[in-house]
C-alpha positions, 0 to 999 in steps of 0.5 A: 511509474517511470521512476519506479522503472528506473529504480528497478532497472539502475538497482539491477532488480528486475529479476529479484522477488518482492521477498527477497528484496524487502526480506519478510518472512511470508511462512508464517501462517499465524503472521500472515496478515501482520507480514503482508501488512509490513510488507505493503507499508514498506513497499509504500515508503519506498514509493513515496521516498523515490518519488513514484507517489505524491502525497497530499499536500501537508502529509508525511508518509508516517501519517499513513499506514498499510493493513491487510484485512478481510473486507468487500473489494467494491461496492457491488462485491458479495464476500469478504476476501483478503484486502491490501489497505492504505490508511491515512491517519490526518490529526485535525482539529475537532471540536471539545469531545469530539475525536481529534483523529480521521481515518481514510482508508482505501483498498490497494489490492485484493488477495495481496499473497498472489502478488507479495510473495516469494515469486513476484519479480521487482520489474513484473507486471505484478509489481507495477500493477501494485505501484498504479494500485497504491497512486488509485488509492492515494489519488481517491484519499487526496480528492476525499481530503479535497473534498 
């Protein structure tokens, strides 16, 4: 987190929007999802690239992807509300016939448009709670791959 800090801070973007800095169209109704699923990637390479997450060991960051998709936020949730989602796609080696390729996918942040829009600041609270969001995440994919 701190590092993420000083990025913002040493970059002098406190003030500057999510948008404005990774400039994605969020206008777009029909693109919505495909944007906000662009926009959650791109904000995670940057995390990974300045050091703020740590990948699980023997990962690069083009083994993961972000969508935004309608899904439960929990366990114990009774609807289904737009999702941020890490997704990890780790080749293995499976046995003949079986698939060679595991997914594990975990929720970063629901309603993702109240935070990746065109007024959340770079230094808000907004923002770090989408950077803790994103370590949870990887954290729970790491230990699931420790496992």
């Amino acid at each position: 987190m701190d590092k993420w800090q000083a990025f913002v801070k040493d970059q002098g973007l406190i003030n500057v929007s999510l948008r404005d800095y990774y400039n994605i169209d969020l206008h777009d109704a029909q693109q919505a999802q495909a944007n906000q699923s662009r926009f959650g990637e791109e904000i995670f390479r940057d995390l990974v690239a300045l050091e703020v997450l740590k990948l699980p060991d023997g990962l690069t960051v083009e083994e993961f992807t972000c969508k935004v998709c309608k899904r439960k936020l929990n366990t114990w949730s009774r609807y289904d509300v737009e999702t941020l989602v890490l997704i990890m796609k780790h080749k293995q080696t499976a046995p003949p016939g079986a698939s060679s390729t595991l997914l594990k996918e975990r929720n970063v942040l629901g309603y993702p448009d109240r935070v990746l829009n065109s007024t959340t600041k770079m230094g808000s609270s907004q923002a770090y709670k989408l950077v803790r969001q994103f370590n949870r995440a990887l954290n729970v994919i790491d230990s699931v791959l420790k496992a």
